[in-house]
LUMKE-100301 format. One record per atom (N, C-alpha, C): x, y, z. Coordinates in pm, whole numbers, padded with zeros to 5 digits, always signed. Example, Ala and Ser with C-alpha at 12.3 -4.5 7.8 and 13.67 -1.06 7.14 Angstrom:
BEGIN
+01319-00569+00780
+01230-00450+00780
+01320-00330+00780
+01285-00225+00708
+01367-00106+00714
+01290+00003+00787
***
This chain:
BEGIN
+00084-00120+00000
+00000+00000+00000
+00087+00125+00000
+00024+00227-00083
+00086+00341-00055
+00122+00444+00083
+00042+00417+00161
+00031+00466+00274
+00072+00394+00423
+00102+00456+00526
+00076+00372+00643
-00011+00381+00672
-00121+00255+00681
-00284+00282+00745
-00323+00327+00908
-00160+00249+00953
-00155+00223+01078
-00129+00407+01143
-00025+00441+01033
+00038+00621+01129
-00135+00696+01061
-00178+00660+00970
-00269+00769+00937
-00341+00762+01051
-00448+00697+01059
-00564+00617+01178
-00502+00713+01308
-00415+00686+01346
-00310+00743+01454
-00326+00899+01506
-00307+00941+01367
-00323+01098+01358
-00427+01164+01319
-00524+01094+01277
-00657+01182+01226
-00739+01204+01332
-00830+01283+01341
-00942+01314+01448
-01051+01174+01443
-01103+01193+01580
-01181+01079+01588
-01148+00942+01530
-00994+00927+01618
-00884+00788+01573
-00928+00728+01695
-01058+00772+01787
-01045+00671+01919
-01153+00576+01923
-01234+00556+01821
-01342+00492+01789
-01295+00327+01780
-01389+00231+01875
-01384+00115+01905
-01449+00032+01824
-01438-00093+01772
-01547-00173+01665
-01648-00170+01717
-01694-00169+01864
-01857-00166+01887
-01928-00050+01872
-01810+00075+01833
-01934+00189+01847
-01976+00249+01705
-01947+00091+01621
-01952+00195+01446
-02107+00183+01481
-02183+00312+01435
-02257+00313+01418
-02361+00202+01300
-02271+00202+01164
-02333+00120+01045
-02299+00017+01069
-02302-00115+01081
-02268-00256+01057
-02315-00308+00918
-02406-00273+00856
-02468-00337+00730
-02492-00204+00604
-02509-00224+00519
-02604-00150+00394
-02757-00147+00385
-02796-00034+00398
-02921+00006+00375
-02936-00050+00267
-03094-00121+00267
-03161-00214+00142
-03239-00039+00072
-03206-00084-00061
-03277+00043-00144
-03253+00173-00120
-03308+00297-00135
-03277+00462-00155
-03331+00475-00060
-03226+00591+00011
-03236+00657+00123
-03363+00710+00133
-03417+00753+00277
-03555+00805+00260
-03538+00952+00233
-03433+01028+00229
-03455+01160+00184
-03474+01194+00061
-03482+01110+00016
-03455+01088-00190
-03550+01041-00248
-03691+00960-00148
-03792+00880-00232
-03874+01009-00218
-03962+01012-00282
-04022+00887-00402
-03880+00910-00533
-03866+00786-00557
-03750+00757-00661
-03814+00803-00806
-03745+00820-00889
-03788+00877-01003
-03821+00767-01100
-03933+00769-01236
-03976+00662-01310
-03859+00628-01403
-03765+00730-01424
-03653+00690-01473
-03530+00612-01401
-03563+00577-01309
-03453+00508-01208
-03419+00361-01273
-03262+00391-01291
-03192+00276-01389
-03134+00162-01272
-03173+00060-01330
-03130-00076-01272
-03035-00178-01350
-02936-00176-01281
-02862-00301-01343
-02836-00433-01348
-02879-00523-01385
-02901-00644-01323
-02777-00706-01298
-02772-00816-01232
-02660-00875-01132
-02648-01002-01196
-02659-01022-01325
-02681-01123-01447
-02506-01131-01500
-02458-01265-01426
-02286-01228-01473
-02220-01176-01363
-02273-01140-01297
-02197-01064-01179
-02203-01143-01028
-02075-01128-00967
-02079-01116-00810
-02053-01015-00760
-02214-00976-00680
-02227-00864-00674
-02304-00885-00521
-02289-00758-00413
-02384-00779-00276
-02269-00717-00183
-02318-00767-00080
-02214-00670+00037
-02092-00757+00070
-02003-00708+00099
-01889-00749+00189
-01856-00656+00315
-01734-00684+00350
-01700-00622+00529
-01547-00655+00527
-01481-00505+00506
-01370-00418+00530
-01310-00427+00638
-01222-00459+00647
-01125-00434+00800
-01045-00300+00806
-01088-00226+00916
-00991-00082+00891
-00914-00118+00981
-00868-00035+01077
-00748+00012+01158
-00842+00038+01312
-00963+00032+01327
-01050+00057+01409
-01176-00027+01421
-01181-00117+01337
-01321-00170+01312
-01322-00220+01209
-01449-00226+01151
-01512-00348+01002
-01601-00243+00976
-01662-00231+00815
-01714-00106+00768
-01762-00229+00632
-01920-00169+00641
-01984-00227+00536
-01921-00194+00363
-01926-00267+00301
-01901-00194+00180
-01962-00316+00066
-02012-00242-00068
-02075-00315-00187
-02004-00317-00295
-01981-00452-00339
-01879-00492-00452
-01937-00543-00505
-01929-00529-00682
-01957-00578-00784
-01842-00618-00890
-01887-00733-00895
-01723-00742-01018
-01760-00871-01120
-01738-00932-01228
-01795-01014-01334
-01794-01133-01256
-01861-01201-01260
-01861-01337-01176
-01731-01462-01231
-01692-01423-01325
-01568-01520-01359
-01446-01437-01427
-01349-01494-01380
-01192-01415-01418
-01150-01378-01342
-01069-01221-01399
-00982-01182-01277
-00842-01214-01254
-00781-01170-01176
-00768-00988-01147
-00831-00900-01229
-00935-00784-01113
-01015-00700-01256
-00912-00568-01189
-00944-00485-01316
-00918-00369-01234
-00995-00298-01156
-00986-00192-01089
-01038-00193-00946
-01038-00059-00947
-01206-00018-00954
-01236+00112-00892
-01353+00154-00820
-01258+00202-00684
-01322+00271-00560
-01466+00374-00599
-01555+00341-00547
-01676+00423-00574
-01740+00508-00455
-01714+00617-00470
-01719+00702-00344
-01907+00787-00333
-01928+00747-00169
-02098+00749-00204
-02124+00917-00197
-02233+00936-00237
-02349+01045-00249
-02337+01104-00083
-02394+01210-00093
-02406+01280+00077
-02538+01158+00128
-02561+01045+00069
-02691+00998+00096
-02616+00837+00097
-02528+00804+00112
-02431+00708+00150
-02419+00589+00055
-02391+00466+00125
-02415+00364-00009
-02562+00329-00003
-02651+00421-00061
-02752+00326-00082
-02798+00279-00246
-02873+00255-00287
-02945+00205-00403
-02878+00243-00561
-02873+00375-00561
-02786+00452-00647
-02613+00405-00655
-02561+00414-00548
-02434+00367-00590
-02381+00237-00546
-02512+00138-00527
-02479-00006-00582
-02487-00017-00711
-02574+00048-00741
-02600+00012-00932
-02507+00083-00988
-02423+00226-00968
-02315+00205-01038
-02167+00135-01010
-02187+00050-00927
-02074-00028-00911
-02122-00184-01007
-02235-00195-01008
-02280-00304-01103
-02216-00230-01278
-02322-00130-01301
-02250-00073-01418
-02092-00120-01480
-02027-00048-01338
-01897-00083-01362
-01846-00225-01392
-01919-00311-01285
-01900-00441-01308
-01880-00505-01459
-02029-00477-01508
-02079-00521-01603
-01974-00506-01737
-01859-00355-01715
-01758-00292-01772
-01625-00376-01778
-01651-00528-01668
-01493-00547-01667
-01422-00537-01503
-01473-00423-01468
-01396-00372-01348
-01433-00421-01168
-01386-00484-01093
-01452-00476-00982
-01435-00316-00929
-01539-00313-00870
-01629-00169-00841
-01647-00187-00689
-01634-00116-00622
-01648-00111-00446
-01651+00038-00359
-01745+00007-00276
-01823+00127-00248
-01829+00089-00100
-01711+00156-00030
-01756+00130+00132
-01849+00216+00217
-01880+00219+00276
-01967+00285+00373
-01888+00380+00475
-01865+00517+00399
-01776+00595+00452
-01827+00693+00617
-01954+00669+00629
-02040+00711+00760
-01998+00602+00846
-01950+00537+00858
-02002+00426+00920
-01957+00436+01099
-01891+00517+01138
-01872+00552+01226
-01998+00663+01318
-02015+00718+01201
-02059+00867+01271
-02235+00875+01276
-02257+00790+01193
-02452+00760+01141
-02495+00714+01015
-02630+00672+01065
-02687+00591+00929
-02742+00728+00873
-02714+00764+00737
-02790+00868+00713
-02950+00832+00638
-02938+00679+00547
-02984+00614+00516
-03159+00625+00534
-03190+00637+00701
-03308+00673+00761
-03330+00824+00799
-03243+00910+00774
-03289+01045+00805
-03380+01069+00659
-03484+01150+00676
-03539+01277+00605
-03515+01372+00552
-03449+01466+00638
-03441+01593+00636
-03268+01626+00583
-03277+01710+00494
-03105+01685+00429
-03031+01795+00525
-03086+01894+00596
-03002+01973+00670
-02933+01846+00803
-03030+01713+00817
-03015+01667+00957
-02889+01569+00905
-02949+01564+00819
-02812+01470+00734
-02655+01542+00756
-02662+01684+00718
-02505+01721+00757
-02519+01770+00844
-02553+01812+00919
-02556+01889+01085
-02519+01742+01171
-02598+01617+01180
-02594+01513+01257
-02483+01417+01195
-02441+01447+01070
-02346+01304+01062
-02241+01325+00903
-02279+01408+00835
-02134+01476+00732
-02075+01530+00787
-02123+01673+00793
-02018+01779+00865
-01908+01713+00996
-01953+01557+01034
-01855+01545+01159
-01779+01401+01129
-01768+01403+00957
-01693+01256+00917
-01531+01374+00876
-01467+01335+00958
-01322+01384+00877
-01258+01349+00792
-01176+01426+00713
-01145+01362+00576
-01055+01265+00612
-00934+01288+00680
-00876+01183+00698
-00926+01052+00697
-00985+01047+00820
-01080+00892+00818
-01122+00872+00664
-01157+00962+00587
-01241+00877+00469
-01125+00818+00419
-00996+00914+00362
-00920+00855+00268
-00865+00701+00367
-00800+00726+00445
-00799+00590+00501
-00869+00510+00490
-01026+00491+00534
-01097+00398+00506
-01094+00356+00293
-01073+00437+00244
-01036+00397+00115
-00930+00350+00126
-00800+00362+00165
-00683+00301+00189
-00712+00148+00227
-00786+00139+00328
-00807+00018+00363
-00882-00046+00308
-01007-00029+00224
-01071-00075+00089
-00944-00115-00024
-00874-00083-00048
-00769-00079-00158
-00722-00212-00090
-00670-00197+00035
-00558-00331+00113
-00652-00456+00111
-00813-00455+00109
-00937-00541+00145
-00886-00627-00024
-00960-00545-00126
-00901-00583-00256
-00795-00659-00296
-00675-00617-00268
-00588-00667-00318
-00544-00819-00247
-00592-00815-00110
-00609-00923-00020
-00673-01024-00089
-00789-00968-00154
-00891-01105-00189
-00822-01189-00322
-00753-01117-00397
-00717-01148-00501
-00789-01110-00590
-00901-01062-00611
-01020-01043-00693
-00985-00923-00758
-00874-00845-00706
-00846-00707-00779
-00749-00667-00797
-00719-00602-00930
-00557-00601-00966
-00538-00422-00883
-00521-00409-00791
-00493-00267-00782
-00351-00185-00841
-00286-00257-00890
-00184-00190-00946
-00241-00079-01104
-00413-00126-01095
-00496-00030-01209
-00597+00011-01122
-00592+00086-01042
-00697+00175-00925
-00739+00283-01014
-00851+00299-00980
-00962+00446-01026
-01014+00468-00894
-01101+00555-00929
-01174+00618-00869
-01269+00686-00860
-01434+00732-00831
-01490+00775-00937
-01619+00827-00763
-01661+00927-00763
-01730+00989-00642
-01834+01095-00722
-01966+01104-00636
-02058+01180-00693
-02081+01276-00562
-02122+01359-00592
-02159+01466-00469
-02061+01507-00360
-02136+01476-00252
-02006+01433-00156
-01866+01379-00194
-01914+01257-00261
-01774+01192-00344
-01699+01209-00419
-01814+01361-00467
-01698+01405-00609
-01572+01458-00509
-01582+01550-00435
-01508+01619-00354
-01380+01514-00328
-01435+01422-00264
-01308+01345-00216
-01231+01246-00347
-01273+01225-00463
-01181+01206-00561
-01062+01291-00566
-01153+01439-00579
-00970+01521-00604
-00854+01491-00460
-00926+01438-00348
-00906+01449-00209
-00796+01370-00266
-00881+01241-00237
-00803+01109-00301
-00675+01078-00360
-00705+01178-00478
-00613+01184-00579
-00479+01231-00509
-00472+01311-00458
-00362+01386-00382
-00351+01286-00247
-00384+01201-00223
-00329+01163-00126
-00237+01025-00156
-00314+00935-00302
-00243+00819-00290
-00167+00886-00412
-00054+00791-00412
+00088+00782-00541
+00039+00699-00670
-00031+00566-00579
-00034+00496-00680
-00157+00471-00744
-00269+00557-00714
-00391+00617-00855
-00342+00635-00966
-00431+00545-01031
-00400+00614-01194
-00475+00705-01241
-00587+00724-01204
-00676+00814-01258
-00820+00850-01204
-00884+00946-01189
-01037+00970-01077
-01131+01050-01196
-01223+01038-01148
-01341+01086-01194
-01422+01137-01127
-01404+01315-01123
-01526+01338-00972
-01649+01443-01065
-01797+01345-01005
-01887+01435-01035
-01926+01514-00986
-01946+01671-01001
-02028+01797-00905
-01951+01745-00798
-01868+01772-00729
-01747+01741-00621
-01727+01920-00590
-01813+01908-00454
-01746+02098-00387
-01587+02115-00402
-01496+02190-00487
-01420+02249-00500
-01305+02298-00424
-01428+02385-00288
-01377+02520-00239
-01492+02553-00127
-01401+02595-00010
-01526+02610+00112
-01473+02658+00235
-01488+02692+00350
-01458+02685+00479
-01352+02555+00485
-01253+02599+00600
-01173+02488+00634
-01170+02483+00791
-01197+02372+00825
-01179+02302+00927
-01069+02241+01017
-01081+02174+01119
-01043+02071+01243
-01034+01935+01127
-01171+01916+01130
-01159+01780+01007
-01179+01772+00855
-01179+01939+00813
-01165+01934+00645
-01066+02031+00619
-00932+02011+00672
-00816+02149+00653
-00817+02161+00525
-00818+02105+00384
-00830+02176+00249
-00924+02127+00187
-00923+02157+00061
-01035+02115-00012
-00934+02115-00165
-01011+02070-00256
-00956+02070-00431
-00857+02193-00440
-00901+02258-00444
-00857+02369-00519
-00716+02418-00403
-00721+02357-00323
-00605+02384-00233
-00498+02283-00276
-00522+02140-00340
-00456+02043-00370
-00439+02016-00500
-00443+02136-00579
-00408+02137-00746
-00278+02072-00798
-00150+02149-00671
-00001+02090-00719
+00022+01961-00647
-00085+01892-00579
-00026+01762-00491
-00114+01676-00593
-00202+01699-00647
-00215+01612-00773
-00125+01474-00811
-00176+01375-00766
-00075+01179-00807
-00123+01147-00932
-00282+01145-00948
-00338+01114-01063
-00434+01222-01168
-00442+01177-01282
-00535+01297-01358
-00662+01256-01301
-00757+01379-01295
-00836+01402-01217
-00966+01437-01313
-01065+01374-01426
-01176+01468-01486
-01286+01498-01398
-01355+01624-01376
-01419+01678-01333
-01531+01723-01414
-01640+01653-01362
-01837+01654-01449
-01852+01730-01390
-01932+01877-01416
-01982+01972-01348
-02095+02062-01416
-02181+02055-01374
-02305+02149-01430
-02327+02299-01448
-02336+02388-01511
-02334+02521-01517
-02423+02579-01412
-02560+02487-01379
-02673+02539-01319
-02674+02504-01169
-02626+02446-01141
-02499+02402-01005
-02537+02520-00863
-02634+02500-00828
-02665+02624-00727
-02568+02600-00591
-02478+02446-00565
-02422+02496-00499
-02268+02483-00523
-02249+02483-00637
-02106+02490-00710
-02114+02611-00781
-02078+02747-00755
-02106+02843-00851
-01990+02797-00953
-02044+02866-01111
-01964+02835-01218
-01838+02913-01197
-01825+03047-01144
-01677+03099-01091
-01592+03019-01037
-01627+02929-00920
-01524+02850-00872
-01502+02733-00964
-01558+02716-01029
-01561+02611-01114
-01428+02634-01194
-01481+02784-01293
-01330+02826-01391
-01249+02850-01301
-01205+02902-01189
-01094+02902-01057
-01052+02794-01122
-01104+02637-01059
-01025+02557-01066
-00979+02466-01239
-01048+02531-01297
-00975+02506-01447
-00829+02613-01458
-00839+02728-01362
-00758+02865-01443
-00603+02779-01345
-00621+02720-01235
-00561+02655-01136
-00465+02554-01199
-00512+02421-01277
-00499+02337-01297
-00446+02398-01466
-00455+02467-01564
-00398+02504-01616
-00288+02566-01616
-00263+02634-01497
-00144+02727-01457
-00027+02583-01391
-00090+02512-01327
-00005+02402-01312
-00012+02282-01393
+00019+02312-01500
+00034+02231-01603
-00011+02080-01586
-00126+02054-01559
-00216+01936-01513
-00269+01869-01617
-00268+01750-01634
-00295+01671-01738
-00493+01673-01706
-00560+01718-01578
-00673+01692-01552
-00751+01772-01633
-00875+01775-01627
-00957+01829-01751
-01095+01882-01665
-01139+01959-01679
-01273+01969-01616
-01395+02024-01746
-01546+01898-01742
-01604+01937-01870
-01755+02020-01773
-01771+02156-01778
-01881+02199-01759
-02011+02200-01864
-02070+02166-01794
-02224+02135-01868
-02296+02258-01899
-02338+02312-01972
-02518+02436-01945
-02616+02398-01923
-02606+02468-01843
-02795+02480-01823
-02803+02318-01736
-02711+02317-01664
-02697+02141-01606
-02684+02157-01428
-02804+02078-01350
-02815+02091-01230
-02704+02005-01167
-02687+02043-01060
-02599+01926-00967
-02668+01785-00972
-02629+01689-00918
-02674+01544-00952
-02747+01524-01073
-02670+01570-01210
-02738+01555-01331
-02740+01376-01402
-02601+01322-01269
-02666+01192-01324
-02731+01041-01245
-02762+01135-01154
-02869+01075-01059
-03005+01030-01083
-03006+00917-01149
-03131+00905-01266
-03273+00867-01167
-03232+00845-01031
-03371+00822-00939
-03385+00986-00871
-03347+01111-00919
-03397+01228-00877
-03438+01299-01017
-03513+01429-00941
-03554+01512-01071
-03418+01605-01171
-03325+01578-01076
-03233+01674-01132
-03152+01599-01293
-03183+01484-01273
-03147+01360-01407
-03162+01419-01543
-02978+01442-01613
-03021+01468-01727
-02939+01383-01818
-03012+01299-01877
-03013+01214-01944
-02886+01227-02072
-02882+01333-02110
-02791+01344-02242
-02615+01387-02146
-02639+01468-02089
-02532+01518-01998
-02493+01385-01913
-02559+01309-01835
-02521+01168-01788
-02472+01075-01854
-02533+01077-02015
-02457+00967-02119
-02350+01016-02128
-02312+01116-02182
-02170+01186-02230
-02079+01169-02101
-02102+01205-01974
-02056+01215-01863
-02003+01059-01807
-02081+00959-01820
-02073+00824-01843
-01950+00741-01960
-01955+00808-02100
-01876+00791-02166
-01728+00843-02191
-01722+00958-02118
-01582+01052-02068
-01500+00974-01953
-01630+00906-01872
-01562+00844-01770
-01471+00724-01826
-01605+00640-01939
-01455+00515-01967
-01374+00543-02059
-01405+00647-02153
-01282+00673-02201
-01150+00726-02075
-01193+00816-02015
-01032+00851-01914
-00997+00736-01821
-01079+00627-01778
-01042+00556-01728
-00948+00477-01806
-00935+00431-01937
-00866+00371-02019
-00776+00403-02061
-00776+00577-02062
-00633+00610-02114
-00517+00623-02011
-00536+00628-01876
-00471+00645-01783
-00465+00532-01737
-00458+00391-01796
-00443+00278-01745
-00494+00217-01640
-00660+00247-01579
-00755+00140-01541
-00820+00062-01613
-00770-00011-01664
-00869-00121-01760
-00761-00266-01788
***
């Protein structure tokens, strides 16, 4: 592994957490309740060819749910980390780890709350980050991806020497995170991923602070209509990543809402999600995940 799991864990906030007090032990069955009623366009992938369902992560503190999909025969696949929604692993980003599956790739999606709350059963999206985002530190996440990566390569089931990476919402954010933290990424994909923000105890930077620590190329899906990504910070971090001669790319959309490819909400846009979908396997391929 690229990292010590053991010095990170060590040094991050809220490193004193015991295996009995993770809050998550399992995966929420289906979409969070802040998100239903699900939309008539809500895409399903079937599990036809695939081993696909939950497994259980060993960190540095505990065991942490997480959902893997990968072709049911072969292997070593290549191997990319799927980082969840502010609405965790539920329904939505099992099916794109099937997607992925279905692509070739084992796909894995841990349960990055799993300490702090199920968000799974909340309602209300302010209670969601007031009670249990706002108090997951980044550290802990990338680690717990660290230790997803060590889970993988353990099983044999995954070639990680071809790691991706690929985060929506919440997750977009921590791709660029990601990216700058491991060496040996080849390449990320973050959708509508906050940029730029307040810094914290447990979020000291954000993207746009980690332009020159950049390990892997980084494409960035982003919507013009983005009410909480304004399009200014957006070109910031193109004017950023150009000035440091960055192989990463960022494609802004018009007239394109945040979670444009969230096909069980209203914000689902269908042409911007295909293209956005197809950028992804093309950069995944050229940067050697496949």
């Amino acid at each position: 592994m690229p990292t010590d799991l053991t010095a990170l864990t060590a040094s991050r906030p809220n490193g004193d957490f015991t295996r009995r007090e993770f809050v998550v032990t399992s995966l929420a069955a289906g979409f969070a309740l802040a998100v239903q009623p699900v939309s008539a366009e809500t895409i399903t992938t079937s599990t036809t060819g695939l081993e696909a369902g939950e497994v259980k992560v060993n960190t540095s503190d505990g065991v942490i749910p997480a959902y893997r999909a990968m072709p049911a025969a072969g292997g070593p696949f290549p191997v990319i980390l799927v980082v969840q929604e502010i609405f965790g692993v539920h329904e939505h980003i099992k099916d794109i780890c099937r997607r992925l599956a279905k692509l070739g790739y084992l796909a894995i999606a841990p349960e990055l709350y799993a300490r702090q709350g199920d968000v799974s059963k909340m309602t209300n999206f302010q209670e969601i980050i007031s009670k249990v985002v706002s108090k997951v530190p980044d550290a802990q996440v990338l680690t717990d991806l660290d230790a997803t990566v060590a889970w993988v390569k353990q099983s044999g089931k995954g070639d990680v020497a071809k790691l991706g990476v690929t985060g929506f919402c919440w997750g977009g954010r921590i791709v660029w995170l990601y990216a700058a933290h491991n060496p040996v990424l080849k390449a990320g994909v973050a959708w509508y991923g906050r940029l730029t923000g307040p810094a914290d105890e447990l979020h000291p930077k954000h993207p746009l602070d980690m332009v020159k620590s950049l390990h892997a190329p980084v494409l960035g899906l982003y919507g013009a209509a983005d009410m909480g990504i304004p399009v200014a910070t957006v070109e910031q971090m193109k004017t950023a990543l150009k000035d440091a001669n960055s192989p990463d790319e960022i494609v802004l959309y018009p007239d394109t809402p945040h979670g444009f490819y969230a096909d069980y909400r209203p914000t689902y846009r269908q042409e911007q999600a295909d293209d956005g979908w197809k950028r992804l396997r093309a950069w995944f391929e050229k940067y050697g995940v496949k």
